[in-house]
Biotite code that builds the C-alpha atoms (Angstrom):
import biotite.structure as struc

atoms = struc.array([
    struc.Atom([0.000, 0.000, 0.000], chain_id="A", res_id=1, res_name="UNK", atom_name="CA", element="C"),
    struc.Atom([2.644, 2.652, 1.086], chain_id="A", res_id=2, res_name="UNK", atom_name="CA", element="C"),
    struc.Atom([4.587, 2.232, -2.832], chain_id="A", res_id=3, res_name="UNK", atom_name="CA", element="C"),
    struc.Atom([0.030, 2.970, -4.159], chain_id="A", res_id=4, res_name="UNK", atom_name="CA", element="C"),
    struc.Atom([0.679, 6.205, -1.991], chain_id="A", res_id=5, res_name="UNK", atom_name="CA", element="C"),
    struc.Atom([4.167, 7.119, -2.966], chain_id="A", res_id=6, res_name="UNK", atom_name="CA", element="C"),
    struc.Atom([2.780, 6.860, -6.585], chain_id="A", res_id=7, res_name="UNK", atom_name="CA", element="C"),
    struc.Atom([-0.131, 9.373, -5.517], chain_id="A", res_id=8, res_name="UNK", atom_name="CA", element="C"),
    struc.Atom([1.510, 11.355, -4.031], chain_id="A", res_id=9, res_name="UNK", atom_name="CA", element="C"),
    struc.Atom([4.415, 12.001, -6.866], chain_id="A", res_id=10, res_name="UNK", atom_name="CA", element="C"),
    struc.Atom([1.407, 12.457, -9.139], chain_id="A", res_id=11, res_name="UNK", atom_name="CA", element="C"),
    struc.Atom([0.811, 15.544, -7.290], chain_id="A", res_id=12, res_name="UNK", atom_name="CA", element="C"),
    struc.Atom([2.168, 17.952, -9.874], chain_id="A", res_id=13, res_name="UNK", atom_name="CA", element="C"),
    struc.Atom([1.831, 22.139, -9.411], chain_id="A", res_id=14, res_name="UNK", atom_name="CA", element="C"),
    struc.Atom([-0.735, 21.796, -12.322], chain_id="A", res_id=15, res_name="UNK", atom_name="CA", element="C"),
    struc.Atom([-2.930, 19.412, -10.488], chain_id="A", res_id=16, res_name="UNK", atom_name="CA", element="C"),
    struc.Atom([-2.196, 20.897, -7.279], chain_id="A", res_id=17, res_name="UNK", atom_name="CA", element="C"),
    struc.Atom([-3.525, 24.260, -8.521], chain_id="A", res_id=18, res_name="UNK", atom_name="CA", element="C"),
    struc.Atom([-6.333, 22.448, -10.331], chain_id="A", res_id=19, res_name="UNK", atom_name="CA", element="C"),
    struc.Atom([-7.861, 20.596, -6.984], chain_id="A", res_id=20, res_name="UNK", atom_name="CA", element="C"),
    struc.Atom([-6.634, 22.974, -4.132], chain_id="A", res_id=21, res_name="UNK", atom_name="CA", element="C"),
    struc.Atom([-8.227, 20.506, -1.734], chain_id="A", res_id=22, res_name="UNK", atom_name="CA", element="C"),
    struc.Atom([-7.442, 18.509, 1.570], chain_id="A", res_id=23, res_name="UNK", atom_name="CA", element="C"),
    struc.Atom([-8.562, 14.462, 0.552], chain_id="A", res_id=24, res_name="UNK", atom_name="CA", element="C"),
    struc.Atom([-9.102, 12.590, 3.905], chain_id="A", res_id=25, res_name="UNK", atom_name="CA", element="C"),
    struc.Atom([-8.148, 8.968, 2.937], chain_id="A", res_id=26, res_name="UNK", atom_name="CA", element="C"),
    struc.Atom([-9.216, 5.735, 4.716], chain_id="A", res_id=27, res_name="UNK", atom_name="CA", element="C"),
    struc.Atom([-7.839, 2.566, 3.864], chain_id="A", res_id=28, res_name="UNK", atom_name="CA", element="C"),
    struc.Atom([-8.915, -0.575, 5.963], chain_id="A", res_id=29, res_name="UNK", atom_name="CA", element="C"),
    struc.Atom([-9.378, 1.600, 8.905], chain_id="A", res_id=30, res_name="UNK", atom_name="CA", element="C"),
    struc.Atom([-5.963, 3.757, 8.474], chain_id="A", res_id=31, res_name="UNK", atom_name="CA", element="C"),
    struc.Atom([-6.630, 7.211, 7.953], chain_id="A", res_id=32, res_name="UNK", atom_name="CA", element="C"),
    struc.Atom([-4.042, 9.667, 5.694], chain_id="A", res_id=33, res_name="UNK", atom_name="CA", element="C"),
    struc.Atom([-4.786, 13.297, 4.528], chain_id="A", res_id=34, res_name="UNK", atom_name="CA", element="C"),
    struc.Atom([-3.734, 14.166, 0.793], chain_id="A", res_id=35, res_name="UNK", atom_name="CA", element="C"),
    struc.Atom([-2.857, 17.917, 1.221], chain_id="A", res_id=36, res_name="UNK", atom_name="CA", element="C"),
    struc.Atom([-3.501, 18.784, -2.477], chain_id="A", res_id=37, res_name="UNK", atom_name="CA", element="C"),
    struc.Atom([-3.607, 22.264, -1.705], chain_id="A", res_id=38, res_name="UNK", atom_name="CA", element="C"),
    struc.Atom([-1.353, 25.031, -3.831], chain_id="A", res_id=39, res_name="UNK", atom_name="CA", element="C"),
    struc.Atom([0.508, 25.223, -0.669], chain_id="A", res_id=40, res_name="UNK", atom_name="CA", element="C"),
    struc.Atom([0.194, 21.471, 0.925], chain_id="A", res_id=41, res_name="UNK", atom_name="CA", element="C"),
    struc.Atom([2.159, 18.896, 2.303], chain_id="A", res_id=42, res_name="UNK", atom_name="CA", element="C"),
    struc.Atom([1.024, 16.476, 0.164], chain_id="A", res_id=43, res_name="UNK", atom_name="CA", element="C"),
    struc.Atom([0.426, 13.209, 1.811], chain_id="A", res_id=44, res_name="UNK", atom_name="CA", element="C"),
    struc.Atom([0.008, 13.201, 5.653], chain_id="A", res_id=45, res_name="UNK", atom_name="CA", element="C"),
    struc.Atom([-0.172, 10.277, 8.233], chain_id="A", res_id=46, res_name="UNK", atom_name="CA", element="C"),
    struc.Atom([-2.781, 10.533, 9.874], chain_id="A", res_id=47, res_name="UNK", atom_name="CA", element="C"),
    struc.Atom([-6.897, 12.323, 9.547], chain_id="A", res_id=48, res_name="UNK", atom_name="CA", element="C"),
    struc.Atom([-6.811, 15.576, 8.330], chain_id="A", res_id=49, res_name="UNK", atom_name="CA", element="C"),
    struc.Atom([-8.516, 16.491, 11.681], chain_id="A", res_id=50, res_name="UNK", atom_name="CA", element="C"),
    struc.Atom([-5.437, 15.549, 13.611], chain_id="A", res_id=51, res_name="UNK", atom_name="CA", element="C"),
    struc.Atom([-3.247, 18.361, 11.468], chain_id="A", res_id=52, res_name="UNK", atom_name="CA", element="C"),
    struc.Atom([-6.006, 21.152, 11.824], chain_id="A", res_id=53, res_name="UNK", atom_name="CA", element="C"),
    struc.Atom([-7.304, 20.336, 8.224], chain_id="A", res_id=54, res_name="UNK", atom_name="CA", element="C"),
    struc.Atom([-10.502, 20.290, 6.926], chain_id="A", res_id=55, res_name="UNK", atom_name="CA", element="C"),
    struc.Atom([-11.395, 17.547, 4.035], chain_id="A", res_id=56, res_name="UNK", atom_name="CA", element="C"),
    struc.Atom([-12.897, 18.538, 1.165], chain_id="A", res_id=57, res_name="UNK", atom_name="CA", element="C"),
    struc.Atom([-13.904, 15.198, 0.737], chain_id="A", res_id=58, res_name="UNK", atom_name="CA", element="C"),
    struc.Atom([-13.288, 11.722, 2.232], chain_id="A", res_id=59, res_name="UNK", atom_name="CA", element="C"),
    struc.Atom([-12.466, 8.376, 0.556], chain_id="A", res_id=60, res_name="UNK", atom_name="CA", element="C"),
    struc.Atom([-12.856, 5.108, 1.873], chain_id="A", res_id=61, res_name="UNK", atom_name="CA", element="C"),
    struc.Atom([-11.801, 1.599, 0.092], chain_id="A", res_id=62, res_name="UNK", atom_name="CA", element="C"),
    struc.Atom([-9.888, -1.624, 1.278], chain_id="A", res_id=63, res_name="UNK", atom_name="CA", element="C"),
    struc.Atom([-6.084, -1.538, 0.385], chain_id="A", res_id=64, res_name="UNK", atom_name="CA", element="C"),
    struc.Atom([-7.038, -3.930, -2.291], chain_id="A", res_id=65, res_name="UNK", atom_name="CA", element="C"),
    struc.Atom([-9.903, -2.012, -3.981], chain_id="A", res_id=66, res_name="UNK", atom_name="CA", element="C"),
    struc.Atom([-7.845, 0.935, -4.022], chain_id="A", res_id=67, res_name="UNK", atom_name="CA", element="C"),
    struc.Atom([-5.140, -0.340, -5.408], chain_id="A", res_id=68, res_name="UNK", atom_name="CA", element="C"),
    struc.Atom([-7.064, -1.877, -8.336], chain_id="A", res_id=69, res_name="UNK", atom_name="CA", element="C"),
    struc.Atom([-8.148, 1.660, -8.965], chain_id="A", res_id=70, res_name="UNK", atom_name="CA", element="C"),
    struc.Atom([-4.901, 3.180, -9.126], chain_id="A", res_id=71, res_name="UNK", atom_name="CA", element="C"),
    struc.Atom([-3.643, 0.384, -11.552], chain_id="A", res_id=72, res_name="UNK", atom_name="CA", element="C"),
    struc.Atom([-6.643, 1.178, -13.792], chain_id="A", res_id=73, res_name="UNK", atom_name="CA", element="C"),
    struc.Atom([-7.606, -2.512, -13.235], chain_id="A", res_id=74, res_name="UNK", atom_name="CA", element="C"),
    struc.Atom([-11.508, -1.148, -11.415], chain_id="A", res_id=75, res_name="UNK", atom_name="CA", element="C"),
    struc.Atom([-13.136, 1.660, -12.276], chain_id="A", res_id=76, res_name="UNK", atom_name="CA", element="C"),
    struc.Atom([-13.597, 4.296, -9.611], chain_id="A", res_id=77, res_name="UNK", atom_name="CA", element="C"),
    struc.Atom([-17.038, 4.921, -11.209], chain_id="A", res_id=78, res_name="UNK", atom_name="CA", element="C"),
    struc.Atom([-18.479, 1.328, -10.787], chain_id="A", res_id=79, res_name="UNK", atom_name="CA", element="C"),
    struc.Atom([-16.588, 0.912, -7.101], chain_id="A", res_id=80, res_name="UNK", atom_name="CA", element="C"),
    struc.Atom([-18.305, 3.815, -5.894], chain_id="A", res_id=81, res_name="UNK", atom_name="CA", element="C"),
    struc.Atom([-21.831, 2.106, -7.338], chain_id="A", res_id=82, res_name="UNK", atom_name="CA", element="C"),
    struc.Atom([-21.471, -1.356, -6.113], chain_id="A", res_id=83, res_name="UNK", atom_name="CA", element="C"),
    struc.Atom([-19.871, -0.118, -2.740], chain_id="A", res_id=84, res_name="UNK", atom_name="CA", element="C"),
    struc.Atom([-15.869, -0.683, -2.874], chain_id="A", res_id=85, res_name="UNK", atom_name="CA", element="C"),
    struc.Atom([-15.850, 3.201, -2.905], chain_id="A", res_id=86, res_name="UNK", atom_name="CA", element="C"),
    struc.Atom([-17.303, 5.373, -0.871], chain_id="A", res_id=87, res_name="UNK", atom_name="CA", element="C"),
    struc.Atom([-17.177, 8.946, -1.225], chain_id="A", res_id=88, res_name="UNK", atom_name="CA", element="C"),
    struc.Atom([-18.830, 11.633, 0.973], chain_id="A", res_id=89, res_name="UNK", atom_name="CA", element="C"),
    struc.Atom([-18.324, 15.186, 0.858], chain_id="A", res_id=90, res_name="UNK", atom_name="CA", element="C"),
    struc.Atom([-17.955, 17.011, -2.747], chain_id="A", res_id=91, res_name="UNK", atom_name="CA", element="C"),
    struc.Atom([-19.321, 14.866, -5.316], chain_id="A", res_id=92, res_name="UNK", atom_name="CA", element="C"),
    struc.Atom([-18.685, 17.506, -8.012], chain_id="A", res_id=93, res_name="UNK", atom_name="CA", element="C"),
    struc.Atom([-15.042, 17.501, -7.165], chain_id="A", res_id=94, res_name="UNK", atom_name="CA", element="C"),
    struc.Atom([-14.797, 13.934, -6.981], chain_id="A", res_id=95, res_name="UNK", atom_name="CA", element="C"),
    struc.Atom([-15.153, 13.940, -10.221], chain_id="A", res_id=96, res_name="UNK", atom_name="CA", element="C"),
    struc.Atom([-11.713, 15.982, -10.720], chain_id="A", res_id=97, res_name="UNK", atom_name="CA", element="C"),
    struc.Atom([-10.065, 12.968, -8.984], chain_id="A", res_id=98, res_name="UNK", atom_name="CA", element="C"),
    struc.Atom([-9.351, 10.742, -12.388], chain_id="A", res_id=99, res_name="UNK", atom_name="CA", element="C"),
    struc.Atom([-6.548, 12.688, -13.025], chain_id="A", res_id=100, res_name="UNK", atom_name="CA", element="C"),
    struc.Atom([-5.114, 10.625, -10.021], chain_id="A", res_id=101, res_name="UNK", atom_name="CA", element="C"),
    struc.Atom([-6.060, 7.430, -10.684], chain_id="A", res_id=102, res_name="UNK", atom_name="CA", element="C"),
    struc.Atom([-4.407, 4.985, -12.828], chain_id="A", res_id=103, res_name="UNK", atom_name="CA", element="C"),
])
């Protein structure tokens, strides 16, 4: 899992950066990180956003597993959310800027 989040995180360029100027709160079988993807961020925290004095934009939940079929392009992030292997809450409008992440 941590080599799925080195690969998101070094696919944080300015451009996208600029593009979502967001805090992600990410939840992988129970272990929370924050994706600082603002102009400014960190990038990828340990940790909930909560426990840096962030406030997600939007939250992300999926098994290890799930999510890393998603990043290899192997499941869609469109038909995990619908059956369930995805869940989003927050932003659904800026979810949809996400697929420049995955895959």
């Amino acid at each position: 899992m941590q080599a799925i989040l080195e690969n998101l995180h070094n696919k944080l360029t300015p451009e996208i950066k600029a593009d979502l100027d967001a805090v992600i709160g990410l939840e992988f079988d129970g272990v929370a990180h924050t994706f600082d993807a603002r102009v400014e961020g960190a990038g990828l925290l340990e940790g909930a956003p909560a426990a840096h004095g962030l406030t997600q934009r939007i939250g992300i939940k999926a098994s290890s597993a799930d999510f890393q079929k998603i990043m290899a392009g192997e499941l869609n992030p469109m038909m995990a959310a619908m059956t369930g292997k995805l869940k989003i809450e927050g932003d659904m409008g800026f979810a949809m800027k996400l697929s420049k992440l995955f895959g």
